[in-house]
C-alpha positions as CSV (number, residue, x, y, z in Angstrom):
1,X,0.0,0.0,0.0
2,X,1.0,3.1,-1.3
3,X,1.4,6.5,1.3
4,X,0.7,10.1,0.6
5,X,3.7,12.3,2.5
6,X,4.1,15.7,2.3
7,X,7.6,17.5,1.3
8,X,7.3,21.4,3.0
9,X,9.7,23.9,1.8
10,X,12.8,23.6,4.4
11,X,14.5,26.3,6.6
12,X,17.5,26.4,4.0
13,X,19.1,28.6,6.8
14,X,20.7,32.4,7.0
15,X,17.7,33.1,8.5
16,X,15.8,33.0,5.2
17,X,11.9,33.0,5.8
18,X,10.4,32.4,2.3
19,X,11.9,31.7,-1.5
20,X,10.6,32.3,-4.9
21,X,10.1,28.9,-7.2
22,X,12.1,29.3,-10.5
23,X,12.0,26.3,-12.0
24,X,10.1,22.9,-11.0
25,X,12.5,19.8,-12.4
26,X,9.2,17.5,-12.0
27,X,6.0,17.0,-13.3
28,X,3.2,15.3,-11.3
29,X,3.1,11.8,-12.0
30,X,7.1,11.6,-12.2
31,X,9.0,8.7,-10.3
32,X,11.4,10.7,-7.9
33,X,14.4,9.2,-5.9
34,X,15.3,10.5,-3.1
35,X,17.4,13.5,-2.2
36,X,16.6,14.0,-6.2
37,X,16.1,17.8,-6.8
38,X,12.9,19.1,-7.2
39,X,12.1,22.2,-7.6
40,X,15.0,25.0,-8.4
41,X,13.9,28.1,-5.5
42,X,15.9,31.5,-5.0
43,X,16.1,33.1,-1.4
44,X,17.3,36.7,-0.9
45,X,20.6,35.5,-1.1
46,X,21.4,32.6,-3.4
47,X,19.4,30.2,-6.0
48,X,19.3,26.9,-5.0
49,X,18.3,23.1,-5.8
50,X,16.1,21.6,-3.2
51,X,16.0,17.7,-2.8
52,X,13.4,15.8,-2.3
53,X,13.9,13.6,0.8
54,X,11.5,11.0,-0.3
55,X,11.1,8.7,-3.2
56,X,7.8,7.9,-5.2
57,X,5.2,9.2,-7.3
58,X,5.0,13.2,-7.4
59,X,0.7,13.3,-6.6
60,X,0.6,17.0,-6.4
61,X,2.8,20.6,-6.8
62,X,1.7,23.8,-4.7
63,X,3.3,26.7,-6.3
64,X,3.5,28.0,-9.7
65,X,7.1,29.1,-10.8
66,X,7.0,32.8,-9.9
67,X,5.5,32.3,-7.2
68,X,6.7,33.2,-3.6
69,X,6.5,30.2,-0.7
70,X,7.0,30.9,3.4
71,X,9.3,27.9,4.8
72,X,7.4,25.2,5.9
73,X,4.6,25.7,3.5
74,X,4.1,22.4,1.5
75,X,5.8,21.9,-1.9
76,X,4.7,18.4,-3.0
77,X,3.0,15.4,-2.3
78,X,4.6,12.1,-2.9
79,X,3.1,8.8,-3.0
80,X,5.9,7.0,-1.4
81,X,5.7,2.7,-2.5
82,X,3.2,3.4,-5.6
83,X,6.1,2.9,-7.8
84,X,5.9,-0.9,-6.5
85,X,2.4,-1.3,-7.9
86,X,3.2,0.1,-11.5
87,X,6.2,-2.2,-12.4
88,X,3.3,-5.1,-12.9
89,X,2.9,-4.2,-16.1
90,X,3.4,-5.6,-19.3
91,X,7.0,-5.0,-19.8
92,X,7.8,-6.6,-16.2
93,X,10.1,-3.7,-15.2
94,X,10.2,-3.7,-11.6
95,X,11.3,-0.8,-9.8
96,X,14.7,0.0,-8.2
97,X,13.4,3.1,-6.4
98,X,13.9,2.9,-2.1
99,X,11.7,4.2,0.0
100,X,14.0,5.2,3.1
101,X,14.9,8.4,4.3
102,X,16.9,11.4,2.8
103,X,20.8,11.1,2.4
104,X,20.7,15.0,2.2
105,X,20.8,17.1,5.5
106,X,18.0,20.0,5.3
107,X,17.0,21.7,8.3
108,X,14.1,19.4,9.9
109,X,15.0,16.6,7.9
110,X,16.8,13.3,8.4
111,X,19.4,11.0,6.7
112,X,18.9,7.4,5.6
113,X,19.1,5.0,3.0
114,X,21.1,6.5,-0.1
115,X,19.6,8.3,-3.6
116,X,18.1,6.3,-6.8
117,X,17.7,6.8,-10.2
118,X,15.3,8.9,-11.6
119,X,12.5,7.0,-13.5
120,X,9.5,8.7,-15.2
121,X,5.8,6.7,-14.9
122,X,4.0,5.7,-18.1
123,X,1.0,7.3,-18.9
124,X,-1.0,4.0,-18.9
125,X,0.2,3.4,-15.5
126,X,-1.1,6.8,-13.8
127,X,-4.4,5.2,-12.7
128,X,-3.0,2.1,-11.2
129,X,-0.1,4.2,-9.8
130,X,-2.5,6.7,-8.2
131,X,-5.1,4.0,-6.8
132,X,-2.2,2.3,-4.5
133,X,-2.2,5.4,-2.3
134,X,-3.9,5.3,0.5
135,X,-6.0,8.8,-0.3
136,X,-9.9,7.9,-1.2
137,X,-10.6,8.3,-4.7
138,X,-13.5,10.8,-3.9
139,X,-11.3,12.4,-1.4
140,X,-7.9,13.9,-2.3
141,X,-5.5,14.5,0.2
142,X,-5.9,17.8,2.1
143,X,-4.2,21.1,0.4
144,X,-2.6,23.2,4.3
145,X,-4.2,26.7,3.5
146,X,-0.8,28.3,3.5
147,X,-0.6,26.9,0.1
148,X,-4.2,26.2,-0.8
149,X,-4.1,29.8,-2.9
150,X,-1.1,29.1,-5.1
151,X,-1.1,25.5,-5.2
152,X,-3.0,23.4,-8.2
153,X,-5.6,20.7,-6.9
154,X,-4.5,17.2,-7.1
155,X,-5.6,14.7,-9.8
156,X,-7.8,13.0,-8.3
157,X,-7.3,9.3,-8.8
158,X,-11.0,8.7,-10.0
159,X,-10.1,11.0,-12.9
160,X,-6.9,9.8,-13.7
161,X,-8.5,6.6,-13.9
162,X,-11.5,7.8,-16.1
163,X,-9.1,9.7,-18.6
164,X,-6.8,6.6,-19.1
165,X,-9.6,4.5,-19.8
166,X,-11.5,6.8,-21.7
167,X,-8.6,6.8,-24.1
168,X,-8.7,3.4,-24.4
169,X,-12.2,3.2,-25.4
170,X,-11.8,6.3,-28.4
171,X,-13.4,9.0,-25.8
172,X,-11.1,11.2,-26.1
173,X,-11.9,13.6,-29.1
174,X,-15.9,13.3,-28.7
175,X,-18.1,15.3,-27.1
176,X,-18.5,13.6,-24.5
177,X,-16.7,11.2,-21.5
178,X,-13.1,12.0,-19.9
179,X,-10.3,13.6,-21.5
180,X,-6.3,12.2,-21.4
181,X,-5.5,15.2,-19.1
182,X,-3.3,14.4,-16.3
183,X,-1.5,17.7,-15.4
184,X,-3.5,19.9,-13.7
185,X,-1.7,23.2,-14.9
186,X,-3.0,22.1,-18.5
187,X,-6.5,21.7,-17.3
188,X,-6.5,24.9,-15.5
189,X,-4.7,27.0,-18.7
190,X,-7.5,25.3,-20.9
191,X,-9.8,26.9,-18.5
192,X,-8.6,30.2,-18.8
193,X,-8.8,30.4,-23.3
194,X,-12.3,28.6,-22.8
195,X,-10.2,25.5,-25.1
196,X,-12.1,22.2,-25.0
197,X,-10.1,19.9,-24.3
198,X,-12.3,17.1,-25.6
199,X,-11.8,18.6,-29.4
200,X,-7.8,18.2,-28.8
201,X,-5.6,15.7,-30.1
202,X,-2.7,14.5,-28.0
203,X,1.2,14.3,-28.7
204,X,2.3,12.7,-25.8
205,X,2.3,9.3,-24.8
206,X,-0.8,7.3,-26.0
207,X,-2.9,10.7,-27.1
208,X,-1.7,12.2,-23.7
209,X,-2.8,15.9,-24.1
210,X,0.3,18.2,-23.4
211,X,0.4,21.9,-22.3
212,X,2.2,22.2,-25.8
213,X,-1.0,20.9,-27.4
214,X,-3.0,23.5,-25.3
215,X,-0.4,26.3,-26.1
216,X,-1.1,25.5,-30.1
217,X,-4.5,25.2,-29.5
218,X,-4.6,28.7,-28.2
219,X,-2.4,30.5,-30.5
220,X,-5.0,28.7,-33.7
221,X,-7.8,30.2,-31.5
222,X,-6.5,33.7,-31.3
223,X,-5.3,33.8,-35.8
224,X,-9.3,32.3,-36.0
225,X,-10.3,35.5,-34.0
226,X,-7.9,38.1,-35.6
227,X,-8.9,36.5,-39.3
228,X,-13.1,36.9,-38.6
229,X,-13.0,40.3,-37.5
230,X,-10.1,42.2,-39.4
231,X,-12.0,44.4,-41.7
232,X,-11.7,43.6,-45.8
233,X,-9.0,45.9,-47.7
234,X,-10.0,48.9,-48.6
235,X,-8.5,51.9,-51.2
236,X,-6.5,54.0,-48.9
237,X,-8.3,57.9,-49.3
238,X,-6.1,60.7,-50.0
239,X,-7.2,62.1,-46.8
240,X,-5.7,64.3,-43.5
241,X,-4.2,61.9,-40.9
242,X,-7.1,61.0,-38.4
243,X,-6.4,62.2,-34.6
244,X,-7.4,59.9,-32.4
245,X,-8.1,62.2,-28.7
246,X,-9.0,60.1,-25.7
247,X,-6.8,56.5,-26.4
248,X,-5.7,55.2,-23.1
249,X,-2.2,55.4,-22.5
250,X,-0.4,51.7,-21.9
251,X,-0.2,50.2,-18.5
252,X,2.6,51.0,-16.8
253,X,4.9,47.5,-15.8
254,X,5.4,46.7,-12.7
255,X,8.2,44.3,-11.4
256,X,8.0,42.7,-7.9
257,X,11.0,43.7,-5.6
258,X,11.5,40.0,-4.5
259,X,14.5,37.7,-4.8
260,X,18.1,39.2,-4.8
261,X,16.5,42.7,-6.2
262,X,13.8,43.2,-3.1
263,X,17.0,41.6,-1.0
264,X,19.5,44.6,-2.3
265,X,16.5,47.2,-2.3
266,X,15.7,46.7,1.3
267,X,19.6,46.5,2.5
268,X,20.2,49.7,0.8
269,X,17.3,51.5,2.2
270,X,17.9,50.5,5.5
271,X,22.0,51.4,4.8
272,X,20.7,55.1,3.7
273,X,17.9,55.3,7.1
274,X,20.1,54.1,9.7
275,X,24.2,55.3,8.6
276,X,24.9,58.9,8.7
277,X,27.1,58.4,5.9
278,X,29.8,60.8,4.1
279,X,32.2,60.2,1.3
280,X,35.5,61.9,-0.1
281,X,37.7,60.9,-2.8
282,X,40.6,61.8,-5.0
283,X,42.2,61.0,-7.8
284,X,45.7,59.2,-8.3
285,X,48.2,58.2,-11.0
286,X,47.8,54.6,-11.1
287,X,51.0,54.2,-14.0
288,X,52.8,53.0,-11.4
289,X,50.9,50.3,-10.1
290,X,49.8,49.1,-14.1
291,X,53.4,48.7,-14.4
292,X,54.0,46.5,-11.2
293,X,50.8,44.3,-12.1
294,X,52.6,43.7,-15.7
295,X,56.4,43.1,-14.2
296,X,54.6,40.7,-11.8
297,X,52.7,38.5,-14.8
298,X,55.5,38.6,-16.6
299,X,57.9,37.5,-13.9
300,X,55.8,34.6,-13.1
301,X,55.8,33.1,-16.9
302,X,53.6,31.7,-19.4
303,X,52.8,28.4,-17.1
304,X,53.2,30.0,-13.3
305,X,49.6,30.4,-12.2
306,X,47.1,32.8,-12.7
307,X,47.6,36.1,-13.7
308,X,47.0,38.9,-10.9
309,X,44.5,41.4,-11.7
310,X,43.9,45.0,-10.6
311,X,41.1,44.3,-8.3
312,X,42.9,42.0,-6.6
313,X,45.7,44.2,-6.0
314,X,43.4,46.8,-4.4
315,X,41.9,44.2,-2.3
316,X,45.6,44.0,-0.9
317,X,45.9,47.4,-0.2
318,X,42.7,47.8,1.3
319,X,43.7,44.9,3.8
320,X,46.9,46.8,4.4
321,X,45.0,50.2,5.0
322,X,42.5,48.6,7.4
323,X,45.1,47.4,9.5
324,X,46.3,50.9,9.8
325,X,42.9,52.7,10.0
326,X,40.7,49.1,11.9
327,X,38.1,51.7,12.8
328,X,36.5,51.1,9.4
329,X,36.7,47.5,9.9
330,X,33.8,48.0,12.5
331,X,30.1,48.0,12.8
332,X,27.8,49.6,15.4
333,X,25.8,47.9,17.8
334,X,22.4,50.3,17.9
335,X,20.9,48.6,20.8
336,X,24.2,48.9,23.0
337,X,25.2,51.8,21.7
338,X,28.4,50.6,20.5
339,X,31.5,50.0,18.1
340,X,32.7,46.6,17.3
341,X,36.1,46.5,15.9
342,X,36.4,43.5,14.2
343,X,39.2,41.1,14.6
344,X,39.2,39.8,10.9
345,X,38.6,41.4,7.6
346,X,36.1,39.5,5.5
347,X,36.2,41.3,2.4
348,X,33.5,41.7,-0.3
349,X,33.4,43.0,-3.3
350,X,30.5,44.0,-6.1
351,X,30.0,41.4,-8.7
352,X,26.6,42.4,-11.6
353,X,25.6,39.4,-12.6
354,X,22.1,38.6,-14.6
355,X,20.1,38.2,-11.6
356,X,21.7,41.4,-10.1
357,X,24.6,43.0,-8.5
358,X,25.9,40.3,-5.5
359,X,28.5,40.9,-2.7
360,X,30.8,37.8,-2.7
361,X,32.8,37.6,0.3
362,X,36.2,37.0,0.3
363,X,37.1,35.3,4.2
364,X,40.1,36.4,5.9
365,X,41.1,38.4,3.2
366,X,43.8,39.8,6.1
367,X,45.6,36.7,6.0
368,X,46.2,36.6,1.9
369,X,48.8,37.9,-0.1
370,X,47.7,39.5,-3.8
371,X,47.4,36.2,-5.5
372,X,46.0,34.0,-2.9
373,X,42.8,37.0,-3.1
374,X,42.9,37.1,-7.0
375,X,42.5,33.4,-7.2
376,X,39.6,33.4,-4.2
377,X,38.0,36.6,-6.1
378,X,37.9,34.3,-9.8
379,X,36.6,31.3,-7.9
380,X,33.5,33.6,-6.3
381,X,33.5,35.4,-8.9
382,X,32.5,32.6,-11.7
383,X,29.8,31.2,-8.5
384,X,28.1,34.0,-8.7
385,X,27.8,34.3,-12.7
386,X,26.1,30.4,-12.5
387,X,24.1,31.8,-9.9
388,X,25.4,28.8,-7.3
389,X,26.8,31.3,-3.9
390,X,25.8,29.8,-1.5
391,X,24.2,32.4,1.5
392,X,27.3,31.5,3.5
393,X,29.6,33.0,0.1
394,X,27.5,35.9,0.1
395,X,27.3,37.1,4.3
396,X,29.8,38.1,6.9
397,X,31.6,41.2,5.4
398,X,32.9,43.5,7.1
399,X,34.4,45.9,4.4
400,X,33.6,46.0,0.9
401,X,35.7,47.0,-2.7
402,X,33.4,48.0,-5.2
403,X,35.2,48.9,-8.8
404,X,32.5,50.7,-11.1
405,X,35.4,51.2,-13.4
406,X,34.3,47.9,-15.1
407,X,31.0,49.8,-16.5
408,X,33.1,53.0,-18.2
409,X,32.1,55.7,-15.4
410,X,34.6,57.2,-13.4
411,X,33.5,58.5,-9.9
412,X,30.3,57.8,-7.6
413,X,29.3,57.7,-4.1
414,X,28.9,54.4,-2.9
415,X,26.3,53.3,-0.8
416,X,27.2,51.3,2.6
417,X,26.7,47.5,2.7
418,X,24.8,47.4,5.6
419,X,25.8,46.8,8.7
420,X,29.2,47.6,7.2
421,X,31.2,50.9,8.3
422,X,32.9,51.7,4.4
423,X,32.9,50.9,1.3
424,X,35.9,52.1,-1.3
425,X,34.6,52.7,-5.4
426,X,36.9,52.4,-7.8
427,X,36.3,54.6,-11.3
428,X,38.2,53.3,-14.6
429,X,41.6,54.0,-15.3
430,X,42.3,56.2,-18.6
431,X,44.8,58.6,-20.1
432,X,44.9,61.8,-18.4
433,X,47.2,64.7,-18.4
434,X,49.0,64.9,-15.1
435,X,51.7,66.6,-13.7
436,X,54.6,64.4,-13.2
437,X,58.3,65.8,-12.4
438,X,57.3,68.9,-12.5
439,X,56.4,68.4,-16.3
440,X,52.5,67.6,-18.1
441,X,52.7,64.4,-19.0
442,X,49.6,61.6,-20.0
443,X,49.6,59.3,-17.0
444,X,46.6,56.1,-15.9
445,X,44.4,58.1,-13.6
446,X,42.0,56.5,-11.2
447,X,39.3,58.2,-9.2
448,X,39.0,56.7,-5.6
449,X,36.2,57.6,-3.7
450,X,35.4,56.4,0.4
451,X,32.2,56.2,1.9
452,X,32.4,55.7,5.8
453,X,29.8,55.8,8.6
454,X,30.9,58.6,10.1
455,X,29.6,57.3,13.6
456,X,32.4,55.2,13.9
457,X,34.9,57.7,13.0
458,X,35.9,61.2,12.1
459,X,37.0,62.9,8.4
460,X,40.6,62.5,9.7
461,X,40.6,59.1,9.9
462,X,38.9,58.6,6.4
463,X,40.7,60.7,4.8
464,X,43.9,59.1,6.2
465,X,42.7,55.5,4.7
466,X,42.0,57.4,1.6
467,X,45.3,59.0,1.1
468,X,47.5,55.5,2.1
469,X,45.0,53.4,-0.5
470,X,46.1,56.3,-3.1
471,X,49.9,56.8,-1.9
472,X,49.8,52.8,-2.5
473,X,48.2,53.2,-5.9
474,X,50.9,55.6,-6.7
475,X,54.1,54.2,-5.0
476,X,53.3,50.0,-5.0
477,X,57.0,49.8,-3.0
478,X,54.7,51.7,-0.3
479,X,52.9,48.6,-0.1
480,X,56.2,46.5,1.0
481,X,56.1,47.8,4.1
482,X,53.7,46.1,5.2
483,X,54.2,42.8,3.3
């Protein structure tokens, strides 16, 4: 006998409360392993894969993909053992599938008995699938009302059974009797363009009627509509251009600020309500340090590791210049009215990627020479472009770089990464005539530009990390010192 369990979305930790479904990896009426992935979700802070600590029959889905979920609200329903009962069929496959617990650790979850394969069921083998569970035919199992707004209904197993067996019998395409429908997305999308599903043809499995049967059958609906009432050609009148007064503007869009863009929006509002913030900044010659990043490259040869880049030689001197200036490696206890210096510097830097800009976090930068942070920066760096940071990659900074430069602009006022103290911008680095020697000369000129809570420190003490972070840029051998 086949039973009905309940997956809920986990606590996937950091504190995270609710995640928006991107992308489910099953269908209902797929065979899942367990600790197979599921459903692809993304929290405020990282996209992630969740797996399914259960293996079985998918029964039901609760959520569409857009849609936002609260932890603990349910994602599916598995019929855990109904795989047994469809591997009696005709081609004797048995299945392979356990049904233990989850190898994977989520938060109120256990381990168990190790993952198995994948295996899809066959359409003929829905209804005796579904009619193993221990759910009541005229009953299906109970939707928590969390999720009873978002989630589709179950099939029940009655129907399932009907539409499989109305096939059989040539049903299908009449007027009447069941239709070969088993997903209820494509029931409810039928719904919605008034499509009679009875008139359709399947392409799937044994005249199984697809959403891509219901997606053609719309679009042939809507050219039927535009054909019958577009008005016959007419000659076109030598006649003033008509006005028309009174046509309604188009709708404005609106995008939900959910995800990592309602996650940066609300940091950055709370950075600009809470930190009294000020910024200064200057420009240096930067020739000097272009030249030591090439000498270095080239010293190290065509097969001696990776090449150090420019961001990760400001990272360096930003370590150095917080050792000097460790007020702006602080943050501000409100409630105790206090400033934490921190011991570490866990340093983060701005990375755009096509879900948004991201704040990778570099640990113990401190403790890492130029290369060791270069490397560490490419690693995070390519995470975040395949959207896999974990929330651990993307927390705990306490300082963070952020080099504009990259988009073509040249100065800007950063805005604090909350509950962070500074954060240095970096412009490009172009030609420029400067004054070198006493003599006009074109040298690579950076803008640098700090912006520091000015609770935890005065304009002195900015602009004294400001000026060693640009005598560095200037002089690398300054940099030596502290090597």
């Amino acid at each position: 006998m086949a039973q009905v369990l309940e997956f809920k979305l986990p606590d996937l930790g950091e504190g995270l409360t609710e995640a928006e479904i991107v992308r489910w990896l099953v269908e209902v009426g797929d065979v899942v392993a367990i600790d197979q992935p599921v459903v692809e979700v993304e929290t405020a802070k990282a996209m992630v894969e969740v797996p399914c600590p259960y293996g079985g029959v998918v029964t039901a889905r609760f959520g569409e993909e857009g849609s936002e979920l609260p932890v603990g609200a349910p994602l599916l329903t598995v019929a855990v053992g109904a795989t047994d009962a469809s591997s009696s069929g005709s081609d004797g496959a048995a299945a392979d599938e356990p049904s233990g617990g989850s190898g994977n650790v989520l938060v109120g979850y256990g381990t168990g008995a190790p993952a198995a394969r994948r295996r899809r069921i066959r359409p003929e083998r829905v209804g005796a699938t579904a009619a193993t569970a221990t759910v009541p035919a005229s009953a299906p199992a109970p939707v928590p009302a969390a999720a009873s707004a978002l989630a589709p209904a179950p099939v029940p197993v009655g129907e399932v059974n009907g539409q499989v067996n109305g096939q059989a019998n040539g049903q299908v395409n009449g007027r009447q009797g069941p239709v070969a429908v088993v997903s209820p997305l494509v029931r409810r999308l039928a719904r919605q363009h008034d499509i009679d599903l009875r008139r359709l043809t399947g392409s799937g499995p044994d005249g199984l009627i697809l959403r891509a049967d219901v997606d053609s059958a719309i679009r042939h609906a809507g050219e039927a509509t535009e054909a019958e009432t577009r008005p016959a050609a007419e000659p076109v009148a030598a006649e003033a251009p008509t006005v028309h007064v009174g046509v309604a503007a188009p709708a404005a869009e609106r995008i939900p600020l959910r995800g990592v863009r309602g996650a940066v929006a609300d940091k950055l509002s709370r950075s600009r309500s809470e930190i009294p913030d000020a910024t200064c900044w200057v420009d240096a010659d930067a020739t000097e340090l272009m030249a030591a990043r090439a000498a270095m490259n080239a010293a190290s040869g065509p097969s001696g590791g990776p090449k150090v880049s420019v961001l990760a030689l400001l990272a360096r001197i930003c370590t150095a210049a917080l050792a000097r200036y460790p007020e702006l490696n602080s943050t501000v206890d409100t409630a105790a009215r206090e400033i934490v210096r921190l011991p570490g510097v866990h340093l983060g830097f701005a990375a755009q990627t096509e879900r948004g800009l991201v704040v990778p976090v570099v640990r113990d930068a401190h403790t890492r020479n130029a290369e060791s942070i270069g490397a560490e920066i490419a690693r995070l760096t390519e995470l975040a472009r395949t959207g896999k940071l974990s929330p651990a990659q993307l927390t705990g900074g306490t300082f963070t770089l952020n080099n504009y430069g990259v988009f073509g602009v040249d100065g800007s006022t950063p805005i604090i990464n909350h509950p962070e103290a500074a954060m240095l911008g970096v412009g490009r680095i172009m030609p420029k005539p400067w004054v070198h020697n006493g003599e006009l000369a074109v040298r690579q000129v950076v803008q640098l530009s700090l912006t520091f809570d000015h609770r935890v420190c005065d304009g002195g003490t900015a602009g004294g990390f400001l000026r060693y972070v640009a005598d560095c840029v200037e002089q690398p051998a300054v940099l030596l010192r502290t090597l």
